[in-house]
Residue, then its C-alpha position, 0 to 999 in steps of 0.5 A: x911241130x909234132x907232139x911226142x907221146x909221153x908213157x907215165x908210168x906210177x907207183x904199184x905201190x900208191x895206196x891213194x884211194x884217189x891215185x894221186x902220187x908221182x909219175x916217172x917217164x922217161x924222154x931222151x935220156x932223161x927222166x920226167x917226173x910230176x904229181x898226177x894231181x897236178x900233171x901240167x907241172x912237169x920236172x925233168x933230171x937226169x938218171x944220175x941225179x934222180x938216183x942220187x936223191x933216191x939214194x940221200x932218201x933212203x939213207x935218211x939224209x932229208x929226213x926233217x925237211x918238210 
């Protein structure tokens, strides 16, 4: 089995002094998401729904969650 190169990509905005926040990359046709304190845990989600949850963020929609 070969071992796929991952490019991750962060945030220029992250302020973290230490550099932990989320990391996006994309691998075939879909989109990998992880903290990158915690880069073992990895998610996967399509274009569509990761847009979906940006756009629910954006409008306020998850505000009160946490």
């Amino acid at each position: 089995m070969s071992r796929v190169e991952i490019r991750w990509h962060k945030s220029s905005f992250s302020a973290d002094p230490e550099g932990n926040c989320i990391e996006l990359a994309s691998h075939e046709g879909d989109v990998l998401m992880r903290e990158s304190d915690e880069p073992s845990a990895v998610m996967k989600i399509t274009p569509a729904k990761l847009g979906a949850f940006l756009a629910s963020t954006k409008a306020g929609k998850l505000d009160g969650i946490a």
